[in-house]
C-alpha positions in Angstrom: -8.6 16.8 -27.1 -7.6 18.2 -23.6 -7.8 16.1 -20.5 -8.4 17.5 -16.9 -7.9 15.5 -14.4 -8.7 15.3 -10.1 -6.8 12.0 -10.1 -3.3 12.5 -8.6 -1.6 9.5 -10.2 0.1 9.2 -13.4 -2.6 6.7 -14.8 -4.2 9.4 -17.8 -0.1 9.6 -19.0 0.9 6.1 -19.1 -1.9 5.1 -21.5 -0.7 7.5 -23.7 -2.6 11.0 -22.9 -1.2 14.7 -22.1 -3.0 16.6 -18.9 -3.7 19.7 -19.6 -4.0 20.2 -15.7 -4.0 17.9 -12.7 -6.5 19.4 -10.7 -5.5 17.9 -7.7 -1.9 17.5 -7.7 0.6 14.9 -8.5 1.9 12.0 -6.2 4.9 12.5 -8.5 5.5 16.2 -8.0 7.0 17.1 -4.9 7.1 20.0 -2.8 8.2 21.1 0.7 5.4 21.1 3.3 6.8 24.1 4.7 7.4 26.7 2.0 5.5 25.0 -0.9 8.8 25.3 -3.0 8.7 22.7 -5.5 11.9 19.7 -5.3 14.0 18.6 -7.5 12.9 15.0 -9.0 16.6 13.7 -7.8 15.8 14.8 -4.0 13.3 11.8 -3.7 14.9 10.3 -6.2 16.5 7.3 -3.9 12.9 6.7 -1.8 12.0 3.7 -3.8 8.5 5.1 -5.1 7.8 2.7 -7.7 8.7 -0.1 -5.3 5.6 -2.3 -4.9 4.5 -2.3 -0.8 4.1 -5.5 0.8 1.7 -5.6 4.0 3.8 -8.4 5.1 7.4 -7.2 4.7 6.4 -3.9 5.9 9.4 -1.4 5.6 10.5 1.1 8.1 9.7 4.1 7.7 12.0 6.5 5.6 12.1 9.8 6.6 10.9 12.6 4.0 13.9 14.3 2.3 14.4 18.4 3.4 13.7 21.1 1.1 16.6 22.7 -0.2 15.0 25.9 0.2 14.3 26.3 4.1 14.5 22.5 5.4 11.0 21.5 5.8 10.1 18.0 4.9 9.1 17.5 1.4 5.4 15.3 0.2 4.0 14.6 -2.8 2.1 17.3 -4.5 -1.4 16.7 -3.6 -4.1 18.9 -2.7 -5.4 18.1 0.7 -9.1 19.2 1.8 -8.5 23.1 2.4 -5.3 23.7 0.6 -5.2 26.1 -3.1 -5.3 24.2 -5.8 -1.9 24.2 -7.9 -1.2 27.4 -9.7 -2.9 27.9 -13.2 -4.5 24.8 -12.8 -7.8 25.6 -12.9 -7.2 28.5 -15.6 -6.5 26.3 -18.0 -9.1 23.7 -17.4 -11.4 26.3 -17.5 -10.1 27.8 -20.7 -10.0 24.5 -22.1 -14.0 23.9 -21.1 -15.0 27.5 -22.4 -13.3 26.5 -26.0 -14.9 23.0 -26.1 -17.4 21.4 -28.4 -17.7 18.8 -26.3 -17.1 18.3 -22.9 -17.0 14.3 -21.7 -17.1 13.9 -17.6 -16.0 10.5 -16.6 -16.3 8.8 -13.6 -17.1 11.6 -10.8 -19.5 12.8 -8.2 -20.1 16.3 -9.5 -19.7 17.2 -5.7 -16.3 18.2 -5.4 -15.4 22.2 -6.0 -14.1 24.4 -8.0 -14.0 21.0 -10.8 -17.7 20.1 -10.5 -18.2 23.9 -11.4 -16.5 23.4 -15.0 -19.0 20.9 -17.1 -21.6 23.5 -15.6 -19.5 26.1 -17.4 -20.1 24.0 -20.5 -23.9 23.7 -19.8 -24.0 27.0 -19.5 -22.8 28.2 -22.9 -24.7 25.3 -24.7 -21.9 22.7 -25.4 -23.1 19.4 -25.0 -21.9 17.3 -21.9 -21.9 13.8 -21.6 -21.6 12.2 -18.2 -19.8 8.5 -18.3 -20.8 7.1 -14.3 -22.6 4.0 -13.6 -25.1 5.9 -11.2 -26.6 9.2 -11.6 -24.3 11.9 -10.0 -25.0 15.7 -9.3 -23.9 16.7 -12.7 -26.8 14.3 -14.1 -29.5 16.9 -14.2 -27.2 19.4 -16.4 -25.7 16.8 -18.4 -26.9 16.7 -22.1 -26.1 13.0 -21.9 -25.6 10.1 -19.4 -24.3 6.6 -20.1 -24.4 4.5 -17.3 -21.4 2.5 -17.2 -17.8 2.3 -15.8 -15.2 4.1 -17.9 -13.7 0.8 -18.8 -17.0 0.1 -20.7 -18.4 3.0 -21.9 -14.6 4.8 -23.2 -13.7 2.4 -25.4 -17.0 2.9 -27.7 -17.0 6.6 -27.1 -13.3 8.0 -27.4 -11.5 7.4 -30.8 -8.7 5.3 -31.7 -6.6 7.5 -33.4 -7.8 6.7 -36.6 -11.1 8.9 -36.2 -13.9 6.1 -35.2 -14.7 4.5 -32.1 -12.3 1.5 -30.8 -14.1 -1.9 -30.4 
């Protein structure tokens, strides 16, 4: 199983998964805003990430560390509307889509590009896709499949448990 992702958290890898490809970026892999050279993890290492935010003790402001490379201010590692996505990524989702048997979509509009483009991709060669959404989507009309519920719901009956049949 390969999982693509366009969330930008670390959610898919602390319940256990590997991501093929974070379509979107990572909060947790940072890069200068400037040159696009990625940074060292131990360069934002002291910026309190994982701290939980309160709106009420609301800290000042820390400023973004400098690149090592030219200075600029590094950021997170997310794509923001306009910007390339990250190098590769969308290769190797793609590859993974065009050397499916299945393809499962969970949880998306279908309206967002290049990703809505690869269950199409699928479609197109005949491999069965199932849609998991509550409501129908743009991808509804090519999908071989649609359940209609959250991914909370619907995963846990689809996806096995490691042992080969469905969780409970």
């Amino acid at each position: 199983m390969h999982v693509v992702t366009q969330n930008v958290d670390d959610l898919h890898e602390r319940a256990g998964s590997e991501v093929l490809a974070h379509l979107h970026g990572s909060l947790f892999a940072f890069r200068c805003s400037a040159c696009g050279t990625p940074c060292p993890e131990q360069l934002v290492a002291g910026l309190h990430l994982d701290r939980p935010v309160s709106l009420d003790d609301e800290p000042a402001p820390e400023p973004p560390p400098a690149c090592p490379a030219c200075g600029g201010p590094v950021r997170p590692g997310v794509v923001r509307f306009g910007e390339e996505l990250p190098a590769g990524a969308l290769d190797r989702a793609a590859d993974a889509v065009a050397a499916a048997d299945l393809v499962l979509v969970v949880g998306t509009s279908g309206l967002v590009q290049p990703a809505a483009s690869l269950p199409l991709l699928a479609a197109g060669r005949g491999v069965p896709v199932v849609e998991v959404n509550p409501e129908d989507t743009a991808l509804t009309p090519h999908a071989t499949w649609a359940v209609r519920a959250t991914s909370a719901q619907a995963l846990p009956r689809i996806v096995p448990d490691g042992r080969g049949t469905p969780s409970r």
